[in-house]
MARBA-3410 file (N, C-alpha, C, O; in Angstrom, 1 decimal):
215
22.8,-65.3,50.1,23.8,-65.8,49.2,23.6,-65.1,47.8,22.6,-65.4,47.1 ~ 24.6,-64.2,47.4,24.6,-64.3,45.9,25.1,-65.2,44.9,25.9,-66.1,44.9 ~ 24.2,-64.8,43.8,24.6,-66.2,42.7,24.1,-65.2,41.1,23.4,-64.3,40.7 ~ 25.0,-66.1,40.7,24.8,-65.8,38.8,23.8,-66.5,38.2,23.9,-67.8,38.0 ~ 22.8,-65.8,37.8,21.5,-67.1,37.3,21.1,-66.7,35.5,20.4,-65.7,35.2
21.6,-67.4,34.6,21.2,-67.5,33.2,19.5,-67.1,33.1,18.6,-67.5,33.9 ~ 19.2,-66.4,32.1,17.4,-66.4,31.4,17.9,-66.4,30.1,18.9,-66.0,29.5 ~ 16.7,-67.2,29.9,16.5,-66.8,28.4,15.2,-66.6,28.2,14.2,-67.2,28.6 ~ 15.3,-65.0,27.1,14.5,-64.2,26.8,14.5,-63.8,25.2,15.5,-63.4,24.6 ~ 13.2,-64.0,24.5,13.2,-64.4,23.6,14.1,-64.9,22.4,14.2,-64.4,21.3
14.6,-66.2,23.2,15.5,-66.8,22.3,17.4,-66.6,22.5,18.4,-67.4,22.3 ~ 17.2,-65.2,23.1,19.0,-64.7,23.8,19.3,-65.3,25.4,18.4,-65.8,26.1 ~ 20.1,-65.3,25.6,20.8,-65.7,27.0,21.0,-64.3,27.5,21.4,-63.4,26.7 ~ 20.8,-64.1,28.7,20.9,-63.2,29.4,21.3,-63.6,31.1,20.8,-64.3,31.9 ~ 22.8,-62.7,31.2,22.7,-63.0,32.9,22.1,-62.1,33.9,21.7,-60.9,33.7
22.0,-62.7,34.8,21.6,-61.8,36.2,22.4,-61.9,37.2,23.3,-62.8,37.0 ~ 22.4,-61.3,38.1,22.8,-60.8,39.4,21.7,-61.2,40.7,21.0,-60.4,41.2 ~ 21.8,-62.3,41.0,20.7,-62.7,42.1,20.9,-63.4,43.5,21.8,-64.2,43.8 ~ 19.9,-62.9,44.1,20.5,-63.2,45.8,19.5,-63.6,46.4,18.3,-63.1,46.3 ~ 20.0,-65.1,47.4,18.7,-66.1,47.7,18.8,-65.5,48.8,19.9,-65.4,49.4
17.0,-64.8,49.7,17.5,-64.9,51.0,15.9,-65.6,51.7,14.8,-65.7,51.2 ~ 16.4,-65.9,52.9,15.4,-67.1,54.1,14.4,-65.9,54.7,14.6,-64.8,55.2 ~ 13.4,-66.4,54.4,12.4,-65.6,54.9,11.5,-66.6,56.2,11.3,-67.6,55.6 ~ 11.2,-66.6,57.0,10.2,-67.8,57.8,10.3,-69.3,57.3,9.5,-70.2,57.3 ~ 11.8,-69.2,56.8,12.3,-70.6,56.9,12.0,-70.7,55.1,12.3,-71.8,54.6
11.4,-69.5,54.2,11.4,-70.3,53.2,12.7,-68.9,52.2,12.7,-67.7,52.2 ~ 13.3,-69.9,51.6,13.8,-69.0,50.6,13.7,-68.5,49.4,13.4,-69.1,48.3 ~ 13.9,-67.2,49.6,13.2,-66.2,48.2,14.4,-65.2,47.5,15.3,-64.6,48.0 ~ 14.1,-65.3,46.1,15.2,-65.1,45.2,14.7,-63.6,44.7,13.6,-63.4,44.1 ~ 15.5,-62.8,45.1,15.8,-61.5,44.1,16.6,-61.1,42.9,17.8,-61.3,42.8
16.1,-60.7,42.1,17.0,-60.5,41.2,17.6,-58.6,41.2,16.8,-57.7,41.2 ~ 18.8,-58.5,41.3,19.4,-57.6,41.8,20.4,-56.5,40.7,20.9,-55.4,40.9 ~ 20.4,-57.4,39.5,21.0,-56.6,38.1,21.6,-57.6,37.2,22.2,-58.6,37.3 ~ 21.0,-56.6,35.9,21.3,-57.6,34.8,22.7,-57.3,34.2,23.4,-56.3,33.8 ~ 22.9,-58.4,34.4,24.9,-58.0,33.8,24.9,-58.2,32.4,26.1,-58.5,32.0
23.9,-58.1,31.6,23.8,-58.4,30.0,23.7,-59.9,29.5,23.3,-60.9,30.0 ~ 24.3,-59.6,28.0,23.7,-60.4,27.0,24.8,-61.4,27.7,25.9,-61.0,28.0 ~ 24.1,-63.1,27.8,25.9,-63.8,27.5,26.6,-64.1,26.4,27.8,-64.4,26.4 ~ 25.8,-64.0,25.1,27.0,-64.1,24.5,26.8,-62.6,23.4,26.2,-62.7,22.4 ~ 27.6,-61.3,23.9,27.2,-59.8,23.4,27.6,-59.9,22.1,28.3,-60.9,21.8
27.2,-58.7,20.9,27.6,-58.8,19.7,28.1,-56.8,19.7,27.5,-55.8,19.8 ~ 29.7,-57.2,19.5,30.4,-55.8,19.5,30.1,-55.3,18.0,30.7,-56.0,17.1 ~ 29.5,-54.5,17.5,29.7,-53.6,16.5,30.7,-52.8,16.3,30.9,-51.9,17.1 ~ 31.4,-52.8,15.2,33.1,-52.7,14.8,32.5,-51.1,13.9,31.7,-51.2,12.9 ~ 33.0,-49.7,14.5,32.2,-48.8,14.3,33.3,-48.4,12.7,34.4,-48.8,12.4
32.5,-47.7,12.1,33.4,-47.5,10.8,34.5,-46.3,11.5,34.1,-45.8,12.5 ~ 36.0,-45.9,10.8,36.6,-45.4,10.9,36.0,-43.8,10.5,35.4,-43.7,9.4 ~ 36.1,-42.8,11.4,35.6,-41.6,11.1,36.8,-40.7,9.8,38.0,-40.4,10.0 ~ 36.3,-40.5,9.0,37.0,-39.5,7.3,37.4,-38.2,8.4,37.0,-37.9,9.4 ~ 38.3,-37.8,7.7,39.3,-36.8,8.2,40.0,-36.0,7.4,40.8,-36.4,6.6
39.7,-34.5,7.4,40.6,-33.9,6.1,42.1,-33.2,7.0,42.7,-32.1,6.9 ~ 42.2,-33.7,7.4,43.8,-33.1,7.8,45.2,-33.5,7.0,46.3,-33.1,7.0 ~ 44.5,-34.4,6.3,45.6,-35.2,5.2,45.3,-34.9,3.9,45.6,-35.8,3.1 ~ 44.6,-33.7,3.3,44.1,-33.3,2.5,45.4,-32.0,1.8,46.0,-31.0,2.2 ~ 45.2,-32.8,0.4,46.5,-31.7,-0.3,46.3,-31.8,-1.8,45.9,-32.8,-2.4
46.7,-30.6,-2.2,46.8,-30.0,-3.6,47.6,-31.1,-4.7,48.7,-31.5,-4.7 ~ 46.3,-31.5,-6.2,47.4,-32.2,-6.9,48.2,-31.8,-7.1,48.5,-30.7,-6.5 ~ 49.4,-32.4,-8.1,50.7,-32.2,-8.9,49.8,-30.8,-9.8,48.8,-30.5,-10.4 ~ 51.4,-29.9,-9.0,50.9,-28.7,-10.6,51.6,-28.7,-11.4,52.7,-29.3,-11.6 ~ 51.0,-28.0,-12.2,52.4,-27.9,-13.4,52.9,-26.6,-13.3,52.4,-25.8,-12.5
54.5,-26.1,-14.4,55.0,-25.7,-14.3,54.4,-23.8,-14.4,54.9,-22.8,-13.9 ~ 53.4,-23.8,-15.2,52.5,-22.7,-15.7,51.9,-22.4,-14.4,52.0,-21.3,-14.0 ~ 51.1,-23.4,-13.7,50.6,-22.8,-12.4,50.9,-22.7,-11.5,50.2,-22.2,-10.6 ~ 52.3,-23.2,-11.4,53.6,-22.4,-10.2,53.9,-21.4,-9.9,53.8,-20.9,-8.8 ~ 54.4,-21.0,-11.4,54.8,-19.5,-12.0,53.9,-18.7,-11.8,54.1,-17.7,-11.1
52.5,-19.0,-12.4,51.2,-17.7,-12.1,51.0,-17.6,-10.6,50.8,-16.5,-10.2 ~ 51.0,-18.8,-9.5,50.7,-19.4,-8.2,52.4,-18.5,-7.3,52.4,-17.9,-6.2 ~ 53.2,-18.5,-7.9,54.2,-17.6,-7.4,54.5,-16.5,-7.6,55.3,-16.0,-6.9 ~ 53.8,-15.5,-9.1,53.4,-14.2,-9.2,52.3,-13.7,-8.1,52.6,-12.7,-7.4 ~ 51.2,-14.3,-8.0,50.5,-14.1,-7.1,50.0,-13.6,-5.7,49.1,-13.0,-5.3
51.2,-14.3,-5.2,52.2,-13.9,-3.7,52.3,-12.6,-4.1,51.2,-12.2,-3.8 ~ 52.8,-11.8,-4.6,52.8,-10.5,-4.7,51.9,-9.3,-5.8,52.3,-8.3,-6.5 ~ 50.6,-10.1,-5.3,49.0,-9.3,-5.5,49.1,-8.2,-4.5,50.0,-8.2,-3.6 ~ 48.1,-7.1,-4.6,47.8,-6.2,-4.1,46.5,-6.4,-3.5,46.0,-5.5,-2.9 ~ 45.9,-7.7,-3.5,45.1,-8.5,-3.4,45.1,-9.6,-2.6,45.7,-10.6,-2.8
44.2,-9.4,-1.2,45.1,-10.0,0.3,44.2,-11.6,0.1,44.4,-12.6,0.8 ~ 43.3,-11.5,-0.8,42.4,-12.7,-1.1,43.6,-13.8,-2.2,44.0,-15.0,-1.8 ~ 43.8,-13.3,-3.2,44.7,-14.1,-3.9,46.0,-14.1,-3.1,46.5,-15.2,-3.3 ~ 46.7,-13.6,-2.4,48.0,-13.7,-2.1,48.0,-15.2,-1.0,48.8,-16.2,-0.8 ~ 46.8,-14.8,-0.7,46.4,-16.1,0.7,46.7,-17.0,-0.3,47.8,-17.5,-0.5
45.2,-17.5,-1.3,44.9,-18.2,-1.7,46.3,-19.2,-2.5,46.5,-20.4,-2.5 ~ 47.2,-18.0,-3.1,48.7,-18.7,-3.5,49.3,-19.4,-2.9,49.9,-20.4,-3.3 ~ 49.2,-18.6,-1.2,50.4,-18.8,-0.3,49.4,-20.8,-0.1,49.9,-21.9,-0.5 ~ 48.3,-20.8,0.5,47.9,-21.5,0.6,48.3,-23.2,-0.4,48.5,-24.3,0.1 ~ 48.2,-22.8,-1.5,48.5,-23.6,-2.7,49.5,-24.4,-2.3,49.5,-25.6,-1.9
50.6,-23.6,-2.5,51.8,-23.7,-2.3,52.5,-24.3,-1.5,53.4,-25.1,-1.6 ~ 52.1,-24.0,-0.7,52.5,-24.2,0.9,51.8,-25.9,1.0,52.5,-26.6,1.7 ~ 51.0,-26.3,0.6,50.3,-27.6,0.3,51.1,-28.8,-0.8,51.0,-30.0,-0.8 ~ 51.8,-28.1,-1.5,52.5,-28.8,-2.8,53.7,-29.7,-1.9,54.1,-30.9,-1.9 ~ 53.9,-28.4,-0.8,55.1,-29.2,0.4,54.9,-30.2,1.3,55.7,-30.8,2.1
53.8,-30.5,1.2,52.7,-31.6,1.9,53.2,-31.3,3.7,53.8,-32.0,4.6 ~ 52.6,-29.6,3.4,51.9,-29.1,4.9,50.6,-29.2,5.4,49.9,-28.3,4.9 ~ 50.2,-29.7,6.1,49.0,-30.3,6.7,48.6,-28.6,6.7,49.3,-27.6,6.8 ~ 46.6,-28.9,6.6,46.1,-27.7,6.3,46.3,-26.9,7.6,46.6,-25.7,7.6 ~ 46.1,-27.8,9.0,46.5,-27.1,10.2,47.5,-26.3,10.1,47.3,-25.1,10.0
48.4,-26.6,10.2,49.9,-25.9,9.8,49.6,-25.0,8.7,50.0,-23.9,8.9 ~ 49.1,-25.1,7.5,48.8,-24.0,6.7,48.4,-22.9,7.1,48.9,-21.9,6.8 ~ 47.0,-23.2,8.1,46.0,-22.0,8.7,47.0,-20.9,9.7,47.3,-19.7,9.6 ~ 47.3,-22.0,10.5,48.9,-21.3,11.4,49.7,-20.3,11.3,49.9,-19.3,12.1 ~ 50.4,-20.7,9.7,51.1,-19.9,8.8,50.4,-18.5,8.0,51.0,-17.5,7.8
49.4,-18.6,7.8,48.7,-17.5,7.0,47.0,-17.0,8.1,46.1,-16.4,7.7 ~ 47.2,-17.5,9.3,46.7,-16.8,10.7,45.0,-16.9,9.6,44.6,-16.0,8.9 ~ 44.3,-18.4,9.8,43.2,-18.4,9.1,42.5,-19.6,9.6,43.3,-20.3,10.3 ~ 41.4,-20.0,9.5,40.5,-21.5,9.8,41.5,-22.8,9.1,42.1,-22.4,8.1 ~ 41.6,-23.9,9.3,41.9,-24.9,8.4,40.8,-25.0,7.7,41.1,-25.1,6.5
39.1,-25.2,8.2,38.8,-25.1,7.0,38.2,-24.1,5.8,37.2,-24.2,5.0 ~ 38.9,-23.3,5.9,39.1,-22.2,5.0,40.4,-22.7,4.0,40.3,-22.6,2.8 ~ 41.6,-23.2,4.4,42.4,-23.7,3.8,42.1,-25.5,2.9,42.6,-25.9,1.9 ~ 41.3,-26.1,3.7,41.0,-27.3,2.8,39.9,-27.3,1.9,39.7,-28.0,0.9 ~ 38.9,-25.8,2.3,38.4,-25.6,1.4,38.8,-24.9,-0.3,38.1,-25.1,-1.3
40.2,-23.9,-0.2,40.4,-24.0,-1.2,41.5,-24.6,-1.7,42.0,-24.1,-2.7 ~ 42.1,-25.8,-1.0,42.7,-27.0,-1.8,41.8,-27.3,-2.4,41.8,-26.8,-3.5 ~ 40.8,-28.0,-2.1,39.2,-29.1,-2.7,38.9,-27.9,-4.2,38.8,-28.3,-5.3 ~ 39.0,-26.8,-3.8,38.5,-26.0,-5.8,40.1,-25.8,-6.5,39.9,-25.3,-7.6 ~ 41.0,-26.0,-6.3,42.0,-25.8,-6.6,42.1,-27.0,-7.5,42.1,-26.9,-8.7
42.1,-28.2,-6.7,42.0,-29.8,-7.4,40.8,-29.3,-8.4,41.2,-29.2,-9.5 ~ 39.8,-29.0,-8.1,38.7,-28.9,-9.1,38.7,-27.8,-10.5,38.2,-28.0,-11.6 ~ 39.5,-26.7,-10.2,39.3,-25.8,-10.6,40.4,-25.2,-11.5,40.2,-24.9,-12.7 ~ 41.7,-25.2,-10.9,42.8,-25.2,-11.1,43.0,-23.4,-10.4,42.6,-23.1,-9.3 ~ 43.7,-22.4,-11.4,44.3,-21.8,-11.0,42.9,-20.6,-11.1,43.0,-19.4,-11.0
41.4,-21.2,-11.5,40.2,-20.1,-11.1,40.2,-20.0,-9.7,39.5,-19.2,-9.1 ~ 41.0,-20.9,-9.0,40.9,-20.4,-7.4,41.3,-18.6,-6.9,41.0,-17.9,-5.9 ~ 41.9,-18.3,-7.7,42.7,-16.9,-7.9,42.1,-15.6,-7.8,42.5,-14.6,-7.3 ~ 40.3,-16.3,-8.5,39.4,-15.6,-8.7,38.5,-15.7,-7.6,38.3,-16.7,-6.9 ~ 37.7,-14.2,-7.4,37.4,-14.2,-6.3,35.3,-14.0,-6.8,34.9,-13.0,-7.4
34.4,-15.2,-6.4,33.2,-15.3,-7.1,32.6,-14.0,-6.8,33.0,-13.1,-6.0 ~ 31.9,-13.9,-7.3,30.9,-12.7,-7.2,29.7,-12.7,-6.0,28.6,-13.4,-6.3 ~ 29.8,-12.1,-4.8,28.4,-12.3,-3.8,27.7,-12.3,-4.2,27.6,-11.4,-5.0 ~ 26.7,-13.1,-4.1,25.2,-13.2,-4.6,23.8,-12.2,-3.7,23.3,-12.2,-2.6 ~ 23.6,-11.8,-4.6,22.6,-10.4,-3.8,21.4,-11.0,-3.2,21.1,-12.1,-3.7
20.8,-10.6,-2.3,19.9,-10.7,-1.5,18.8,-11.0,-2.2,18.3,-10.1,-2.9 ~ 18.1,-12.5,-2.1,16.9,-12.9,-2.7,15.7,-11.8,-2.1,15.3,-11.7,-0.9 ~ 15.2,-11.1,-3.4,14.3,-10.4,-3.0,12.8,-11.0,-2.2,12.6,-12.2,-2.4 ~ 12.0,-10.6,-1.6,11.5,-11.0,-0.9,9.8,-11.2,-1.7,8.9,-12.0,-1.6 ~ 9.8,-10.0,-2.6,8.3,-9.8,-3.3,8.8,-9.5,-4.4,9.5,-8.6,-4.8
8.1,-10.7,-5.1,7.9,-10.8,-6.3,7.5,-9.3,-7.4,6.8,-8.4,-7.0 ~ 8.2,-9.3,-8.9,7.9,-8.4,-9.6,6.6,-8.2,-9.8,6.2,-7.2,-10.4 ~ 5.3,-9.4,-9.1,4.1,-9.2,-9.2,3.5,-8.3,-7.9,2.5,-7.6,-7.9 ~ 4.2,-8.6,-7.1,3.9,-8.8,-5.8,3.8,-6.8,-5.5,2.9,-6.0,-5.3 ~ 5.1,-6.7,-5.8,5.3,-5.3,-5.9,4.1,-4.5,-6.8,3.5,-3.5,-6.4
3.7,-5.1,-8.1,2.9,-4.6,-9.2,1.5,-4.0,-8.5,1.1,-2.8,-8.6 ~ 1.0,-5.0,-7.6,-0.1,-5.3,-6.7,-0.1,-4.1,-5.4,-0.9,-3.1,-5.2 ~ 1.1,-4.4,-4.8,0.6,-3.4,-4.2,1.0,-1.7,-4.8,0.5,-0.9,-4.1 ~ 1.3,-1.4,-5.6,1.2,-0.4,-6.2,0.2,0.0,-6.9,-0.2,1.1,-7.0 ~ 0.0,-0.5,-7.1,-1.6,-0.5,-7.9,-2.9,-0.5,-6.5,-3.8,0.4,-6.5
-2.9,-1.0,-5.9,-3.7,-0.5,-4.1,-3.3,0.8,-3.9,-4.3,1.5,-3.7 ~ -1.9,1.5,-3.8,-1.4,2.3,-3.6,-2.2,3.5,-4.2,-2.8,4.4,-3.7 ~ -1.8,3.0,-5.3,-2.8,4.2,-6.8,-3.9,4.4,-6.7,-4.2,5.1,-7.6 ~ -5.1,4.0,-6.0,-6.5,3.9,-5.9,-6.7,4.8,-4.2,-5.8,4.6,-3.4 ~ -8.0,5.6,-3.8,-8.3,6.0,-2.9,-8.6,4.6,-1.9,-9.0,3.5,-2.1
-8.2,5.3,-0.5,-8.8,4.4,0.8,-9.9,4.1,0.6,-10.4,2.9,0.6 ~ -10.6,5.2,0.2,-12.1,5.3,0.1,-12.9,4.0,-0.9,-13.9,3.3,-0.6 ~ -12.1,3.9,-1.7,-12.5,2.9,-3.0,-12.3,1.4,-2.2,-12.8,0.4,-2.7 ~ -11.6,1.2,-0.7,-11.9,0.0,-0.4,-12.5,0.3,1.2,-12.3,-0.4,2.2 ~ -13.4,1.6,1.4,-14.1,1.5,2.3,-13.6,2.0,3.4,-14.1,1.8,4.5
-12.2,2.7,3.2,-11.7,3.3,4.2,-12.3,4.3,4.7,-13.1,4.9,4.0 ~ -12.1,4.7,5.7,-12.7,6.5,5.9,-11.6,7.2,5.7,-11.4,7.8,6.8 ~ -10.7,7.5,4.9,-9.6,8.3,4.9,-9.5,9.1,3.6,-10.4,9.0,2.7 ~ -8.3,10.0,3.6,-8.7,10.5,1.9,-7.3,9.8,1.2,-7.3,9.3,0.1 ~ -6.3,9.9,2.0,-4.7,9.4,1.7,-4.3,8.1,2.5,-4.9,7.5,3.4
-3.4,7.8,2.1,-2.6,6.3,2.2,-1.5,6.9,3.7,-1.2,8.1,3.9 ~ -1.3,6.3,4.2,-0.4,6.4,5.6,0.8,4.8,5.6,0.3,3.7,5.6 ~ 1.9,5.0,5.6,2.4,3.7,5.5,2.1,2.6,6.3,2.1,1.5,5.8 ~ 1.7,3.0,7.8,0.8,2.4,8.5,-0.3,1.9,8.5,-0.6,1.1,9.4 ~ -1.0,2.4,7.8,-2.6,2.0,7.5,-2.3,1.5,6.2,-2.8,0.4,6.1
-1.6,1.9,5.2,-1.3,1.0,3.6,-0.8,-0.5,4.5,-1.5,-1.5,4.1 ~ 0.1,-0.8,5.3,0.3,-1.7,5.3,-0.6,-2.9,6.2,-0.4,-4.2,6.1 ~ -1.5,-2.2,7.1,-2.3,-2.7,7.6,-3.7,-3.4,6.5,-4.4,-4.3,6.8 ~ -3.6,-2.7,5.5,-4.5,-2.9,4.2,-4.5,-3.9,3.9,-5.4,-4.8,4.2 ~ -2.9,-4.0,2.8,-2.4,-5.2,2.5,-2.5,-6.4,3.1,-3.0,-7.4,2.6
-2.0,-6.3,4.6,-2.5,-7.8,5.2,-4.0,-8.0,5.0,-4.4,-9.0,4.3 ~ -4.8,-7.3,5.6,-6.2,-7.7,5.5,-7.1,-8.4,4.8,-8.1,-9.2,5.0 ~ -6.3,-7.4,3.5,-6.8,-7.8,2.2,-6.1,-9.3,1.6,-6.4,-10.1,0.7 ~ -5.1,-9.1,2.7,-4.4,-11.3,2.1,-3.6,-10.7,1.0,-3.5,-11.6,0.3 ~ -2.9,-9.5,0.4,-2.5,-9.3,-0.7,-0.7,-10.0,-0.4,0.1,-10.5,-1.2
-0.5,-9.5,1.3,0.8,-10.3,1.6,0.8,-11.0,2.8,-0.3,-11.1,3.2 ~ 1.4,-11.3,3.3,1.6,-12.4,5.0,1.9,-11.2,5.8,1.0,-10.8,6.6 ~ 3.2,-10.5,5.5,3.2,-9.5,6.3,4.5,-8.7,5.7,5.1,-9.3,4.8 ~ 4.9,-7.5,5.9,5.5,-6.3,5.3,6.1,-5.2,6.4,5.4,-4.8,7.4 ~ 7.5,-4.9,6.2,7.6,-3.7,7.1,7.7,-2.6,6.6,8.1,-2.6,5.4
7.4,-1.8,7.0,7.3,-0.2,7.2,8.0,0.2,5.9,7.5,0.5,4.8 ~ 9.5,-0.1,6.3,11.4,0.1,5.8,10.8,-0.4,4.2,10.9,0.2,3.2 ~ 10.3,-1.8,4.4,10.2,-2.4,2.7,8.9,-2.1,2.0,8.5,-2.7,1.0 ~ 8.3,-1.1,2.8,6.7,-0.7,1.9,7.2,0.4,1.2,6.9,0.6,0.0 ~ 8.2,1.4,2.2,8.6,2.5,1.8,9.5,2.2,0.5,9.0,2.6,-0.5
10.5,1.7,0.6,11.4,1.5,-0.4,10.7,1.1,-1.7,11.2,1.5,-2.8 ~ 9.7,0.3,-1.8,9.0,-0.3,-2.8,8.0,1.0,-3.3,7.5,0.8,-4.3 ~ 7.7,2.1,-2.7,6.7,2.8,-3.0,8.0,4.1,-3.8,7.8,4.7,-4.8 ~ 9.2,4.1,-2.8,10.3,5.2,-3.7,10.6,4.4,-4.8,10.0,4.8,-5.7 ~ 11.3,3.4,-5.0,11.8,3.2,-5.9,11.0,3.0,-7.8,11.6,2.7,-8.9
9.5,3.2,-7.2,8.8,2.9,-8.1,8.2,4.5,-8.7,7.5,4.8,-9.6 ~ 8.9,5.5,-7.6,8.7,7.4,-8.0,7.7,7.9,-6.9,7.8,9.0,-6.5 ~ 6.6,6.9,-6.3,5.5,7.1,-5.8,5.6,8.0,-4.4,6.5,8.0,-3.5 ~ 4.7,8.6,-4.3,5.2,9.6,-2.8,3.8,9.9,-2.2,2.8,9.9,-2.8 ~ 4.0,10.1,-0.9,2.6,9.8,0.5,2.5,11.5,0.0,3.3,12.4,-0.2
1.0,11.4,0.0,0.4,12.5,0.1,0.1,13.1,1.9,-0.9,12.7,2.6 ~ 0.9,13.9,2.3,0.6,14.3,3.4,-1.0,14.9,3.4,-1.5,15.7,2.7 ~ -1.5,14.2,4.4,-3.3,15.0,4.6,-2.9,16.7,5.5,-2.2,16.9,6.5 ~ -3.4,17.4,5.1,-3.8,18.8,6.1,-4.7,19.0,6.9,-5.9,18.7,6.7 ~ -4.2,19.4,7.6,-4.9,19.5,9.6,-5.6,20.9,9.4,-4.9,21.9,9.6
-7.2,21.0,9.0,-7.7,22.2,9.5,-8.0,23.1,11.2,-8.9,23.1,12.1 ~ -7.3,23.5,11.1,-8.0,24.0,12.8,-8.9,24.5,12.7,-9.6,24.2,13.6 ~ -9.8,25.5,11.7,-10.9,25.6,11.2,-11.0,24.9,9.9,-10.2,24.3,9.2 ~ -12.7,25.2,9.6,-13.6,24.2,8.4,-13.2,25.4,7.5,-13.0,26.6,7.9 ~ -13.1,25.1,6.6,-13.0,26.0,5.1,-14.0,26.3,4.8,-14.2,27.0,3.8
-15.0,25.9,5.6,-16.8,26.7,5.4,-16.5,28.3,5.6,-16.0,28.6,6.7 ~ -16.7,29.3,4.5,-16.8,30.2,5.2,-17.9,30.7,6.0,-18.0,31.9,6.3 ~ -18.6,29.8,6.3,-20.0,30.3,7.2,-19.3,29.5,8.5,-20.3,28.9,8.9 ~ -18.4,29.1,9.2,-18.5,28.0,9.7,-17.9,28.7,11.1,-17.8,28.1,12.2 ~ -17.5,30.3,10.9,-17.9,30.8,12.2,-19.0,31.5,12.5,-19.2,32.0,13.6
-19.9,31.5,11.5,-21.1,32.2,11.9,-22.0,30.6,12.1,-23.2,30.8,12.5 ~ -21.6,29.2,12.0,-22.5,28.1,12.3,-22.2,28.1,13.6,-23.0,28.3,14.5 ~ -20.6,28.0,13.8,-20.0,28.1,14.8,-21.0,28.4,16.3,-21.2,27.8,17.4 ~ -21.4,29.9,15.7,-21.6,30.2,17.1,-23.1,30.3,17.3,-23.7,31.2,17.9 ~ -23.7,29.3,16.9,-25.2,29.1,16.8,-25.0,27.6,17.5,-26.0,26.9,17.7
END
């Protein structure tokens, strides 16, 4: 026989799902699944924010005029950015904007949001921001200055600097974490500095050194 059997567990009601069955005459109860809380508490989830209904304030008559000169820039950034505007004053959904001018919607609600903010500096196109250099004006100072000094002076066996063994240095010495090849080089040109190529004797410059030679 199945049957619906109430618990309560610390303090909540809870149902089950349970089934009595006869074993050697005696009967034994399983519990077979919990069908939950009896009396559940639904959480009413907040409404999810949506910019699809997102549009351009009231303009004025000055930023129409400049906003419909625009349209015919030589300039495929401002022409958008007009068409965009404009096309929003009509209260066209940014989807339908993107559609129209073959672009992301949110490329289009993003420059509604500086437009409202901004007004007609949307027009303008910011300046990229250059690549955060990686080593410091000290950083650079440092290894140049290693650069300028013999292998020899930190115990190398060598007479010249190799970008491979310079940069093997630097780590060792803790002067950086780590360095490539491409950015030791550039930091060693840009500062004038240049690898002294070593020369490969095939003989010793001894002039006795074919008469040691052959002893």
């Amino acid at each position: 026989m199945v049957y619906i059997e109430i618990k309560t567990i610390n303090g909540k009601k809870y149902k089950y799902l349970r089934r009595a069955v006869r074993t050697e005459g005696k009967i034994k109860k399983i519990s077979l699944k919990c069908l939950g809380p009896v009396n559940p508490i639904y959480r009413v989830m907040n409404k999810r924010k949506t910019n699809a209904s997102i549009f351009v304030r009231s303009i004025t008559k000055e930023e129409k005029e400049k906003l419909s000169l625009a349209l015919y820039s030589t300039n495929a950034f401002v022409r958008d950015r007009a068409k965009i505007i404009l096309f929003s004053t009509g209260k066209i959904s940014a989807v339908a904007i993107a559609l129209k001018i073959n672009c992301e919607a949110r490329k289009v609600r993003k420059a509604i949001r500086i437009f409202n903010k901004t007004g007609l500096k949307i027009l303008q196109r910011n300046k990229a921001r250059g690549a955060k250099l990686k080593f410091s004006k000290e950083d650079r100072m440092a290894i140049l200055l290693h650069f300028s000094r013999s292998p020899r002076d930190f115990k190398i066996p060598i007479s010249y600097w190799t970008l491979p063994r310079l940069k093997k240095h630097l780590i060792e010495y803790k002067l950086v974490e780590s360095i490539s090849i491409e950015t030791l080089r550039q930091i060693l040109l840009r500062a004038g500095a240049k690898l002294t190529k070593s020369k490969r004797w095939q003989y010793s410059p001894d002039k006795n050194f074919l008469k040691k030679r052959k002893l």
